[in-house]
TORMI-209159 format. One record per residue (C-alpha): residue number from 1; residue in one letter; x, y, z. Coordinates in steps of 0.02 Angstrom, whole numbers, plus 32768, in hexadecimal, padded with zeros to 4 digits. Example, Ala and Ser with C-alpha at 12.3 -4.5 7.8 and 13.67 -1.06 7.14 Angstrom:
<sites>
SITE   nr  rest     X     Y     Z
SITE    1     a  8267  7F1F  8186
SITE    2     s  82AC  7FCB  8165
</sites>
This chain:
<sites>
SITE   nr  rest     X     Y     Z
SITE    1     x  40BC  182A  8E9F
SITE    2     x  414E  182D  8F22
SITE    3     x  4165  17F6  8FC2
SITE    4     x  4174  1872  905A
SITE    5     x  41CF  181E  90FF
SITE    6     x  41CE  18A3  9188
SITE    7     x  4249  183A  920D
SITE    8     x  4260  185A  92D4
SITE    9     x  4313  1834  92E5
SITE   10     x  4361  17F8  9383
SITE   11     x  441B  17D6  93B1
SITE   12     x  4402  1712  9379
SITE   13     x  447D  171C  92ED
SITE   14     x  44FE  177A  934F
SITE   15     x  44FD  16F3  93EB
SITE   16     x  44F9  1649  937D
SITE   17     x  4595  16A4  9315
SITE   18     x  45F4  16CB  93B9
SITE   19     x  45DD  1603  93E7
SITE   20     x  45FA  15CF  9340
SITE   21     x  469A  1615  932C
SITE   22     x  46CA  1609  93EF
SITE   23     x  46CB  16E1  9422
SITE   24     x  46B3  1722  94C4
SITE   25     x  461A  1767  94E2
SITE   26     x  464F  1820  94E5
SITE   27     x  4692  1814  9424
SITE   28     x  4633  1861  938C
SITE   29     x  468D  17F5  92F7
SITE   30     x  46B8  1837  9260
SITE   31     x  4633  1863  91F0
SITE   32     x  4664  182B  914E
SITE   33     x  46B9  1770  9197
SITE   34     x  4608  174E  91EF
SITE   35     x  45B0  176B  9142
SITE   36     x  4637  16FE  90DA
SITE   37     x  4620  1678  917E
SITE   38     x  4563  1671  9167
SITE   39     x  455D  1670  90B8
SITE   40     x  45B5  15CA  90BB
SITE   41     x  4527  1587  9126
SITE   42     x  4478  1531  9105
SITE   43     x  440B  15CF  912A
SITE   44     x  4398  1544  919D
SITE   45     x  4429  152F  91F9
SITE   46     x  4412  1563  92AA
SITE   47     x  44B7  15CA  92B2
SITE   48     x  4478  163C  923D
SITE   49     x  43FE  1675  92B6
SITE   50     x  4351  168D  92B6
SITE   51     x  432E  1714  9236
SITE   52     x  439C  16C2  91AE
SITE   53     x  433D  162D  91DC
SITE   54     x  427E  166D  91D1
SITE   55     x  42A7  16EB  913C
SITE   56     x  42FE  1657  90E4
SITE   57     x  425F  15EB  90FF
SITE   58     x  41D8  1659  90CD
SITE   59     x  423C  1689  9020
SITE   60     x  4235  15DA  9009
SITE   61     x  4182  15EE  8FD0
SITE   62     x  4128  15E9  9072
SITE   63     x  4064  15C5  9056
SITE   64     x  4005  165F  90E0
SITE   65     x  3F69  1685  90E9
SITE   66     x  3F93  1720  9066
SITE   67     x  3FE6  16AB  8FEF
SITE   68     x  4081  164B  8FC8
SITE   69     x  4109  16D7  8FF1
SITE   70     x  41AF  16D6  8FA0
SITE   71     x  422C  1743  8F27
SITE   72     x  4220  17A4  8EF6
SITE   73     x  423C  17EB  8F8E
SITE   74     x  425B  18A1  8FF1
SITE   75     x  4297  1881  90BD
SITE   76     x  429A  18F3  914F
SITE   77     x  42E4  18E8  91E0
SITE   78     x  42AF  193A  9281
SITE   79     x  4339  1928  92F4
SITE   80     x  4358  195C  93B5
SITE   81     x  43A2  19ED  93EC
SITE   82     x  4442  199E  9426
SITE   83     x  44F3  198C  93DC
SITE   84     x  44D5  18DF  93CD
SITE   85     x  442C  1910  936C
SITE   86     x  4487  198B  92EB
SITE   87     x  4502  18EE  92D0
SITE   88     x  449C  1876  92B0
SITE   89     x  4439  18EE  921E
SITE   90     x  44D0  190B  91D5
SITE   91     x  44FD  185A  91C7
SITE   92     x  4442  181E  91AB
SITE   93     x  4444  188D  90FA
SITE   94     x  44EB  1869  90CF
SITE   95     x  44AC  17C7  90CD
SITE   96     x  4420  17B7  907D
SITE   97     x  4459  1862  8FFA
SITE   98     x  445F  181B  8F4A
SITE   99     x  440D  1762  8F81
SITE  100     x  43AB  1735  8EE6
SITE  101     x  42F7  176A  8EF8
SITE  102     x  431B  17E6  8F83
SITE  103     x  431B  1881  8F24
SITE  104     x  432F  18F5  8FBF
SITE  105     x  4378  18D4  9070
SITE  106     x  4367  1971  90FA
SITE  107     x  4377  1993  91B4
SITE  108     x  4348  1A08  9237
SITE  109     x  4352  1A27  92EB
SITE  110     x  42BA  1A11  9357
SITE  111     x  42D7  1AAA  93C7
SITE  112     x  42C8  1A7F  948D
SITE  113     x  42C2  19CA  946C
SITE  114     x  4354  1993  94DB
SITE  115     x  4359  1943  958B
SITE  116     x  43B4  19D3  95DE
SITE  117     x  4307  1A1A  9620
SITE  118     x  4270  19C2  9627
SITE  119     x  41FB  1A4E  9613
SITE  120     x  424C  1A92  9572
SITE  121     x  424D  19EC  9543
SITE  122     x  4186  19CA  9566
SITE  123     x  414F  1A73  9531
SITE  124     x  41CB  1AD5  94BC
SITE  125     x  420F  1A1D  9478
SITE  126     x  4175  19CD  9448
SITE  127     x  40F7  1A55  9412
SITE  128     x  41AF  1A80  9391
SITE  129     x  4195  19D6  9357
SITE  130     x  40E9  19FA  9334
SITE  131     x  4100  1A8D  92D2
SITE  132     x  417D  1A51  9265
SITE  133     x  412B  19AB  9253
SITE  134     x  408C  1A03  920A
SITE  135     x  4105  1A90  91AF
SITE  136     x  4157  19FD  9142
SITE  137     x  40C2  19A7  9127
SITE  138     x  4069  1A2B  90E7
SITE  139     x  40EC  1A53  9074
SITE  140     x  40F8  19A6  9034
SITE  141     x  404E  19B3  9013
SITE  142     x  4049  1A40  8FA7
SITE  143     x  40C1  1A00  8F46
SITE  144     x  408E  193E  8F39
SITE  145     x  3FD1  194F  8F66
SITE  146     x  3FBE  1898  8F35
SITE  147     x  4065  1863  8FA0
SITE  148     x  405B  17F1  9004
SITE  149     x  40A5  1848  9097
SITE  150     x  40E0  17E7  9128
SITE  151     x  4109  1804  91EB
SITE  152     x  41B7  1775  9207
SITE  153     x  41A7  1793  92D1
SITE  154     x  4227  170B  92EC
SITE  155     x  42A9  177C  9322
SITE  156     x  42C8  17F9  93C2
SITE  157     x  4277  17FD  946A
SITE  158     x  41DB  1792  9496
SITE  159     x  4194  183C  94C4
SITE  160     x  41BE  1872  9418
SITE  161     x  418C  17D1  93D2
SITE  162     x  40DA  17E1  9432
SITE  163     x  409D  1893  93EC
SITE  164     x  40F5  1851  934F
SITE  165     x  403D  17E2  9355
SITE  166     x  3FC6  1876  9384
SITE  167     x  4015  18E5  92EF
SITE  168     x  3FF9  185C  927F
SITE  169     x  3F51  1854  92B5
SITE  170     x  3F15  1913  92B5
SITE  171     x  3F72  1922  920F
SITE  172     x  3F28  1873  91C7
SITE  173     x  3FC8  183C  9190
SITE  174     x  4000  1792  91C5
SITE  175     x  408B  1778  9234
SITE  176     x  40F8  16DB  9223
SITE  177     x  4167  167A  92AD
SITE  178     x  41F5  1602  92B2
SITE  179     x  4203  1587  932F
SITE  180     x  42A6  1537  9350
SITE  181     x  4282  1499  9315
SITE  182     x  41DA  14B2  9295
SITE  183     x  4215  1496  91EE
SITE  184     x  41C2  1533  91B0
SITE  185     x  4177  15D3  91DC
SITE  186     x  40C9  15D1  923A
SITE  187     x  4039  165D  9222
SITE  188     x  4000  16AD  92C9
SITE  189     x  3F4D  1676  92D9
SITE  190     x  3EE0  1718  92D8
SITE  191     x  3EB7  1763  9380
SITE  192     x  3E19  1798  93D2
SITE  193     x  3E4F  185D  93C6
SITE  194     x  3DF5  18FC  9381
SITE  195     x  3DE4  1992  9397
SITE  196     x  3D58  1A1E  93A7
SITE  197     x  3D70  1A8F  9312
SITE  198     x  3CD3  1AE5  9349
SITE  199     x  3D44  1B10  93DE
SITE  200     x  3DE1  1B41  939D
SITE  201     x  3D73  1BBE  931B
SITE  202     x  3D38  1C13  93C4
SITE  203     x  3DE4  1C19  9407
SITE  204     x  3E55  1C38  9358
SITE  205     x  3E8E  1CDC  939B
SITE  206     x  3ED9  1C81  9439
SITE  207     x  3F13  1BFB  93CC
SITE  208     x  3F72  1C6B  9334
SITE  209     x  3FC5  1CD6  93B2
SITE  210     x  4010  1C57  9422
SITE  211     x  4054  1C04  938D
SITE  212     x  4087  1C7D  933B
SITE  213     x  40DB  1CD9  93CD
SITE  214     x  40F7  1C45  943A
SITE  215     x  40C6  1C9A  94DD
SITE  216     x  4047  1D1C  9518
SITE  217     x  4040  1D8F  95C0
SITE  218     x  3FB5  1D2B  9631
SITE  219     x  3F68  1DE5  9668
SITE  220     x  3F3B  1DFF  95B3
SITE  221     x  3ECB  1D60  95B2
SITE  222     x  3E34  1D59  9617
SITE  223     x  3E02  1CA9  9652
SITE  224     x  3D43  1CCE  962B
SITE  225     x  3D7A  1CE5  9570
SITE  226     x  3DC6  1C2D  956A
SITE  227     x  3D68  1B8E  956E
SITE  228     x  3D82  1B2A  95FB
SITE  229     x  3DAD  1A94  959B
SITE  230     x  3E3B  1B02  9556
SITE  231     x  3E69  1B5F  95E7
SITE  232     x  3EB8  1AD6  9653
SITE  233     x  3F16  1A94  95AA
SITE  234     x  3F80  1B39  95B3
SITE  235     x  4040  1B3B  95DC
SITE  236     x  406B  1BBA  9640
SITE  237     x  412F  1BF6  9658
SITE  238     x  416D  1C91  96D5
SITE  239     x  41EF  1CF9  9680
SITE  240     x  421E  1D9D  96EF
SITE  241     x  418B  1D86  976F
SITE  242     x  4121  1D88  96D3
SITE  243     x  4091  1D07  96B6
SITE  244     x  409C  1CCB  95FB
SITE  245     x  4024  1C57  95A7
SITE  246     x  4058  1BE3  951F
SITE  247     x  3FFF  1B5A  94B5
SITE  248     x  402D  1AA7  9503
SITE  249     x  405B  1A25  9478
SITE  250     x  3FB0  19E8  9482
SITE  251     x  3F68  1A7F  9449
SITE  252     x  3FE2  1A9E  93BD
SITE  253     x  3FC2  19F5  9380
SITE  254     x  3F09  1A39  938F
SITE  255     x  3F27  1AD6  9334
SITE  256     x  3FA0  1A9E  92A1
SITE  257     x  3F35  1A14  927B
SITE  258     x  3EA1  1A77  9256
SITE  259     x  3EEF  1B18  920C
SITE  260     x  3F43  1A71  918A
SITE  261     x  3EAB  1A28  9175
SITE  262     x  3E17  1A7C  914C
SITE  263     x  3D6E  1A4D  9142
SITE  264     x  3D27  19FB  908E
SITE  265     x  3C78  1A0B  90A1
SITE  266     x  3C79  1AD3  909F
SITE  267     x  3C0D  1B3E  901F
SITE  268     x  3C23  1BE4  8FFF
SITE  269     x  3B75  1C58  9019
SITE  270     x  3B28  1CA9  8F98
SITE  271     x  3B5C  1D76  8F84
SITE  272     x  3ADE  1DCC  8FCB
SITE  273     x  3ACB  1E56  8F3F
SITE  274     x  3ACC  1EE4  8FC8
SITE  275     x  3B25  1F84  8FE7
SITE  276     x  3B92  1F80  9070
SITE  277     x  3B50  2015  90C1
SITE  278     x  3AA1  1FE3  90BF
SITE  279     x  3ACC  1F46  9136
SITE  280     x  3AFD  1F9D  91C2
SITE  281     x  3A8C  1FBF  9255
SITE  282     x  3AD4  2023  92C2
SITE  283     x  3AA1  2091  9357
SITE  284     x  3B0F  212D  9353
SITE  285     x  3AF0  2165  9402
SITE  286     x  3B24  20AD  944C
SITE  287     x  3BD3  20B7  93FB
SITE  288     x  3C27  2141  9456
SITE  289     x  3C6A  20B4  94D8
SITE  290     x  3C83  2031  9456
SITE  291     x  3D34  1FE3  9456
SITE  292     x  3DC6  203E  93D2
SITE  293     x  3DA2  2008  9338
SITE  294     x  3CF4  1FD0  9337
SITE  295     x  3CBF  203D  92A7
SITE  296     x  3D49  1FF2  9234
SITE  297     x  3D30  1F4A  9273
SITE  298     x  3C59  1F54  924F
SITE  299     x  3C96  1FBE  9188
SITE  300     x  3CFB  1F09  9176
SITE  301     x  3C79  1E9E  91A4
SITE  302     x  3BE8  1EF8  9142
SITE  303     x  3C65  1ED7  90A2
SITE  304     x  3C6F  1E22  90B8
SITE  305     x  3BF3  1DFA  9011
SITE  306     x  3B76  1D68  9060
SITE  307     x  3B4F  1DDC  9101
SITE  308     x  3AB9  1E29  90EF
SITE  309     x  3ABE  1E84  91AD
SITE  310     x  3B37  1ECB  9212
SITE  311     x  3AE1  1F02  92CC
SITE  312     x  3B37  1F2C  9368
SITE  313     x  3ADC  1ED6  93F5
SITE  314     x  3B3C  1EE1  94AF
SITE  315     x  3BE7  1F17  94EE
SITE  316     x  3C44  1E8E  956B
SITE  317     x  3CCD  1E78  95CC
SITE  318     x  3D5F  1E2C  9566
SITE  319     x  3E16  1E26  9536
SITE  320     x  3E04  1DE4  9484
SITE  321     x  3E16  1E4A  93FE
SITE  322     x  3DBA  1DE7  9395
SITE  323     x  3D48  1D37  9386
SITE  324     x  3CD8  1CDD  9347
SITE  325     x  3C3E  1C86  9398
SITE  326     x  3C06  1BE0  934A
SITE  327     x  3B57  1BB4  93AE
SITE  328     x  3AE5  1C0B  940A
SITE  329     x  3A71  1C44  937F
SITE  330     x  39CC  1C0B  933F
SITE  331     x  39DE  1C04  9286
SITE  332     x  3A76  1BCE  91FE
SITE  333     x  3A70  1C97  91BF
SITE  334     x  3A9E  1CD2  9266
SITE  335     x  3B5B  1CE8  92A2
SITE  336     x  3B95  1D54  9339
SITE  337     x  3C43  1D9B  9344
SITE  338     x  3C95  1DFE  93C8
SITE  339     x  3D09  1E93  93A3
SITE  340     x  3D88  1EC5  943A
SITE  341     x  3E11  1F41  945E
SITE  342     x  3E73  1ED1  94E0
SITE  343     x  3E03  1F30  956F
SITE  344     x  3D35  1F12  9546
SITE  345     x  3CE7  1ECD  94A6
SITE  346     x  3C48  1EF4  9440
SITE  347     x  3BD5  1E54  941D
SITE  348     x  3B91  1E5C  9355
SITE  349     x  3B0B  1DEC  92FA
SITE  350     x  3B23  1DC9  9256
SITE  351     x  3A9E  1D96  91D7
SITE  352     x  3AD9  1D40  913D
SITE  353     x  3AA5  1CEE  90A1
SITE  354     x  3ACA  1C42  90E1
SITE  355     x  3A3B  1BBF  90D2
SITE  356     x  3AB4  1B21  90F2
SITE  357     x  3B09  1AE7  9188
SITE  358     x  3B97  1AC3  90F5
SITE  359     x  3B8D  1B84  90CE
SITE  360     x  3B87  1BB8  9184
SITE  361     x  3C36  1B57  9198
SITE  362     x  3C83  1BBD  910C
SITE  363     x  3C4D  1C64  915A
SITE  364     x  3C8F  1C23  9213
SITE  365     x  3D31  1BF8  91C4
SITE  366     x  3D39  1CA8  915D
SITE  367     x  3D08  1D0C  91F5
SITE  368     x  3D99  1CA1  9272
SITE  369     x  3E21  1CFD  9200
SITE  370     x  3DC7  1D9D  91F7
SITE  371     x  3DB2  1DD1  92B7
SITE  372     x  3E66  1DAC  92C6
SITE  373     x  3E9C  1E2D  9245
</sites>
């Protein structure tokens, strides 16, 4: 096993090495003389700063609620989008490159996280930290399954420092803190969050573009299509007199933590043996006004092996070009989707071979990445 450390990294280092060694507050020292200059210190000693301090502790051996953590031992640090951020990576991985234990040391700019503007900072800054947060950590999982994999949210802004504890908790991977004077690390206690996944199924269109693509023209969603609950969680920025929507951090934190994590207790249906022609019920004369690509979209369904129906029911009014609906249906073997061209949709009941609500999952979380193909 090896130890992941994914660090927030603030400009602690750079300030205690500017009083240590008596520079104005305008100077960015020399690299390589700040690296010789903390080498020769205690890493618990203050002047190292805080993420030589907390890193130091925990690959001491720290006992979390994961395990004792400790070399050998990968680090990365997420640093702000600031001159003073890019210096203090640098000098971060200089110092700890070729530690014993550490095996690798990288760093990497949080875009938007700066204080020049404060609504880059809360909306660009933070949902950037989210993304890369789960990015790494799902990398260090696939390599290291059994880790243990660590959040060191010592460093940065308290802002920073603050999702730092939500990630951790959507992601369920714990995130550690240094207090000045606490002789080691302490584990966040785990919060009161969670999420509907129910929910973000419905709304995994909405979700998958925004993050993929950042923002979306407000004309091409219709409120009706979005949850409430959602709805008012939306960022919304004017660019040219244009209306754009964009996931706020909460909801990024909301969608990277499921897309990481999925469900356990999912069983796959049982194939229903049929041809995929003989499950589709459809009434030619009602499909002249169906939305483009209806026809394709029912041909892809009716292959799907553990449907045993495919039946257009009702058109509606909608923008989404594809989605899911989790409830409203009176037995496990019935699913409706809705197929849409970005102007109406067309409402379709599936009947499948599910008999479990474990087996019902499995097709909701099939069908989420289907209607957005």
């Amino acid at each position: 096993m090896s130890t992941f450390i994914l660090a927030t990294v603030g400009s602690s280092t750079l300030i205690n090495v500017r009083r240590g060694l008596d520079l104005p507050d305008d100077c960015l020292p020399d690299e390589r003389q700040v690296v010789g200059f903390l080498r020769q210190r205690d890493p618990a000693d203050r002047i190292c700063g805080a993420e030589i301090n907390s890193i130091s502790h925990l690959l001491n051996g720290q006992q979390l609620s994961v395990g004792r953590v400790g070399p050998p031992a990968s680090l990365h640090l997420l640093v702000s989008d600031t001159t003073d951020g890019a210096w203090s990576g640098r000098v971060l991985q200089q110092y700890f490159r070729k530690r014993s234990g550490i095996e690798a040391v990288e760093w990497e700019t949080v875009p938007g996280l700066n204080g020049d503007d404060a609504r880059s900072f809360a909306h660009r800054g933070l949902r950037s930290l989210v993304k890369l947060a789960a990015k790494h950590l799902k990398q260090a999982r696939e390599r290291d399954p059994a880790g243990p994999h660590v959040i060191d949210a010592t460093g940065g802004y308290k802002a920073q420092i603050s999702l730092a504890g939500l990630i951790g908790q959507a992601l369920k991977v714990p995130v550690v803190y240094l207090f000045e004077r606490f002789p080691h690390c302490i584990e966040m206690p785990p919060m009161p969050v969670d999420f509907d996944r129910s929910l973000w199924i419905e709304h995994y269109w909405l979700f998958h573009w925004l993050s993929e693509e950042a923002l979306l023209p407000a004309h091409r969603v219709r409120r009706s299509d979005v949850d409430p609950s959602l709805w008012d969680l939306l960022d919304r920025e004017t660019v040219d007199d244009t209306e754009y929507l964009a996931l706020s951090p909460v909801l990024e934190l909301m969608h990277q933590g499921f897309d990481l994590l999925p469900p356990t207790d999912l069983t796959p249906p049982p194939d229903s043996g049929r041809d995929p022609q003989s499950k589709l019920h459809i009434n030619e004369d009602h499909m002249h006004h169906a939305p483009h690509g209806s026809r394709e979209r029912l041909d892809r369904l009716a292959q799907l092996p553990w449907v045993t129906l495919v039946e257009p029911i009702t058109y509606e009014n909608t923008a989404v070009a594809g989605r899911v609906k989790t409830g409203g249906t009176a037995t496990l073997d019935e699913i409706y989707v809705v197929h849409g061209d970005g102007e109406k949709g067309l409402k379709i009941r599936l009947r499948t071979t599910c008999r479990t609500n474990a087996e019902r999952l499995w097709c909701l979380e099939q069908l989420k990445l289907e209607m957005t193909r």
